[in-house]
C-alpha positions in Angstrom: -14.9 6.0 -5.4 -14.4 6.7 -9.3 -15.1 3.6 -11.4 -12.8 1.7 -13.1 -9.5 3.6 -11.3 -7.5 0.1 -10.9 -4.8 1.9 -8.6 -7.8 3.5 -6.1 -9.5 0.5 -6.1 -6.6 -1.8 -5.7 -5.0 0.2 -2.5 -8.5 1.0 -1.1 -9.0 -3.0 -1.4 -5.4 -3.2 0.1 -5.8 -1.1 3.0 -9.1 -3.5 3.7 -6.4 -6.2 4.1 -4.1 -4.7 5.9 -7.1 -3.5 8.7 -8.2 -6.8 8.9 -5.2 -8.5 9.1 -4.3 -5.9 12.0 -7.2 -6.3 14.1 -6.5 -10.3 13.9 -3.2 -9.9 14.8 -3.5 -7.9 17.6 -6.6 -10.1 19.1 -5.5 -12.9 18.5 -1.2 -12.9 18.5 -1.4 -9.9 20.9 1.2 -8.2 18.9 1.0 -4.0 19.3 3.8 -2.3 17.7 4.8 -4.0 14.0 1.7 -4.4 13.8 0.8 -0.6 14.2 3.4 0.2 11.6 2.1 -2.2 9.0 -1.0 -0.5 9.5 -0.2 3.0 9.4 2.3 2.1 6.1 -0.4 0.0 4.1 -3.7 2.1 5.0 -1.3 4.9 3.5 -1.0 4.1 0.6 -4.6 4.4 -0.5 -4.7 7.6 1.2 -1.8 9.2 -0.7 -3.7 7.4 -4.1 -6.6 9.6 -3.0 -4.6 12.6 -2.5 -3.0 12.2 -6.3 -6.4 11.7 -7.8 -7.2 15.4 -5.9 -3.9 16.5 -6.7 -3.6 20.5 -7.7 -0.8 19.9 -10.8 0.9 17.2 -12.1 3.6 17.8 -10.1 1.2 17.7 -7.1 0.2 14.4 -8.9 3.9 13.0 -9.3 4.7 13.7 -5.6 2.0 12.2 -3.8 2.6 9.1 -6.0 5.9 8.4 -4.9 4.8 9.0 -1.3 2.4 6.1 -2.0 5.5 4.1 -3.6 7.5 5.1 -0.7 4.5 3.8 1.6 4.1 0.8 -0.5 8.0 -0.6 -0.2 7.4 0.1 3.4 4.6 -2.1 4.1 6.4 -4.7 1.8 9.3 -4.7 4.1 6.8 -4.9 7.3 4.9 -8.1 5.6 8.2 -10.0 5.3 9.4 -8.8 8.9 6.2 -9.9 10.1 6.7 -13.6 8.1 10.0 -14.2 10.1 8.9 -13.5 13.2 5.6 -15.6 12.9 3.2 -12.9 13.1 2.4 -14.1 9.3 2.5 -17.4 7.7 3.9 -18.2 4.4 0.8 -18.2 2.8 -0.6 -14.6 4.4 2.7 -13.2 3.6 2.8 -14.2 0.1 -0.6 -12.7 -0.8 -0.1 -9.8 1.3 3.0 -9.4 -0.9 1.6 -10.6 -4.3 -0.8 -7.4 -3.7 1.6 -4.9 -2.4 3.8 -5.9 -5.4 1.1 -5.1 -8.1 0.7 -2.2 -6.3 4.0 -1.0 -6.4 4.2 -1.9 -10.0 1.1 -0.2 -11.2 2.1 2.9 -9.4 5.8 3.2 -10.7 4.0 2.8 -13.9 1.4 5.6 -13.5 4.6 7.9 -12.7 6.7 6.9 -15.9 3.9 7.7 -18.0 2.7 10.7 -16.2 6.4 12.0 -16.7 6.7 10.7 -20.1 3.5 12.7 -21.3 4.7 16.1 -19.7 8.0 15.7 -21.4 
């Protein structure tokens, strides 16, 4: 991993999370199908970040960046589906969210200034 990329490290640190919080899930709340989504949308994420950072243009660059936003709003919505139905309580959810959030965040902001610098 480079050093001091905040978004790789962030969604790499993320999809950590989301693994974990998986495997407990399913062990433990014997819940197989949300769960497999939240997985699949949050370990996605990183792997989309990874893609950008190898990305062939800036175009390349832009693209798999919103696939990772895309990726990111999904899991968002799978944390707070998760909360209702007790798979999460309030205090999971709202770190799980806290992080997604920042995610999002530094990701729309990577776009706008990659955009704003090829203008």
């Amino acid at each position: 991993m480079m050093k001091n990329n905040l978004i790789q490290e962030k969604s790499f640190d993320f999809a950590v999370r989301v693994v974990k919080a998986y495997q407990y899930i399913v062990e433990h709340k014997r819940e197989f199908i949300l769960s497999k989504q939240f997985l699949r949308s949050g370990t996605s994420i990183g792997a989309n970040i990874e893609e950008a950072i190898g990305a062939q243009s800036t175009a390349d660059f832009l693209a798999k960046l919103a696939i990772a936003y895309k990726e990111a709003r999904e899991t968002n919505y799978w944390i707070r589906l998760m909360s209702a139905t007790n798979y999460f309580s309030e205090t999971e959810k709202e770190s799980l969210l806290n992080d997604v959030i920042e995610i999002q965040k530094i990701i729309a902001k990577i776009r706008i200034t990659t955009k704003g610098n090829n203008s």
